[in-house]
Every structure is written in structure tokens, then in C-alpha cells.
C-alpha positions, 0 to 999 in steps of 0.5 A: 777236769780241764787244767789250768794255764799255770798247771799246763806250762808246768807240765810241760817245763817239767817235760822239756827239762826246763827250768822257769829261769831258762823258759823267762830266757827263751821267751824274753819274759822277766822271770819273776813275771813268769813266777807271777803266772806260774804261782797264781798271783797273776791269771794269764799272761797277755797274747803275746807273752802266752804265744812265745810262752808256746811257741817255746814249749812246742804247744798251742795257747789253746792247749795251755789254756785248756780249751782243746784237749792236748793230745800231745799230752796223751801221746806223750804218756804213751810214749813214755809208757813203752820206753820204761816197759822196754827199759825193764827187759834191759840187762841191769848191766846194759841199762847203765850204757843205756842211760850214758847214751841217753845222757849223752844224747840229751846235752846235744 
């Protein structure tokens, strides 16, 4: 089943760690506008709005809109998959370094 513009910007917010307030920043849309589209109350943003709306979250308007699989969604579960299977062979005492570095990493 093909998900929805408003589901997909979500999936990926959630992924990149951002927040709507910091996608509203990036993109130089209002936020509240971005509310708008996000909760429903509004379908799909103009061409304009939904190509920065990409641009930011590294992805296509098709893929946002649903009209091409994203494969890049489907790596990234993958991706995700073999680094919590990795994860789990870690000594519980090397993970905390582990995820320090990866904190550290991550504010870069």
C-alpha cells in the first residue's frame, strides 16, 4: 500500500532526527504551514514547497508523494537491521564507548 505525502515527510523527519520546526527553517516554509500538511488539514504543498520539502530530506517529490517506490527507504531499514545486529555482539561495556562516539559523531 502506497503511503501518503504527509506520512512519508514524517518517515523521514523521523529518520534525519528532525524536528518540523527545524524542516520549517531549512526549507523557509512557515511552520505552521508545515503543520498544516503534516496533520492533514491541507493535501500537498505547492511544487515549490514540496521540492525544498525534498531537497532538505535528501529524497525526490516522487518518493514523497508515493508515486515511485522509495528504495532508499528500504536500504535504510537494511542499513539499520545489520548495525542492531552488530550492536548486539558488542561487550555491554564497549557499547557505552560505542554509543559516546556515536553521540559525538552525530552533533557534528
Amino acid at each position: 500500500m502506497r503511503k501518503s505525502f504527509r506520512e512519508n515527510v514524517r518517515t523521514e523527519l523521523e529518520f534525519f532526527g528532525l524536528s518540523v520546526k527545524e524542516l520549517s527553517q531549512k526549507t523557509e516554509i512557515p511552520y505552521q504551514t508545515l503543520q498544516n500538511y503534516l496533520n492533514a488539514r491541507a493535501t500537498m504543498p505547492p511544487a515549490d514547497y514540496a521540492c525544498r520539502i525534498a531537497r532538505v530530506l535528501n529524497t525526490t517529490v516522487e518518493e514523497l508523494v508515493g508515486e515511485i517506490p522509495n528504495q532508499k527507504n528500504i536500504e535504510k531499514v537494511k542499513q539499520n537491521a545489520r548495525i542492531i545486529t552488530m550492536l548486539e555482539k558488542i561487550k555491554s561495556e564497549d557499547k557505552k564507548a560505542f554509543l559516546q562516539l556515536l553521540a559525538s559523531l552525530s552533533e557534528k
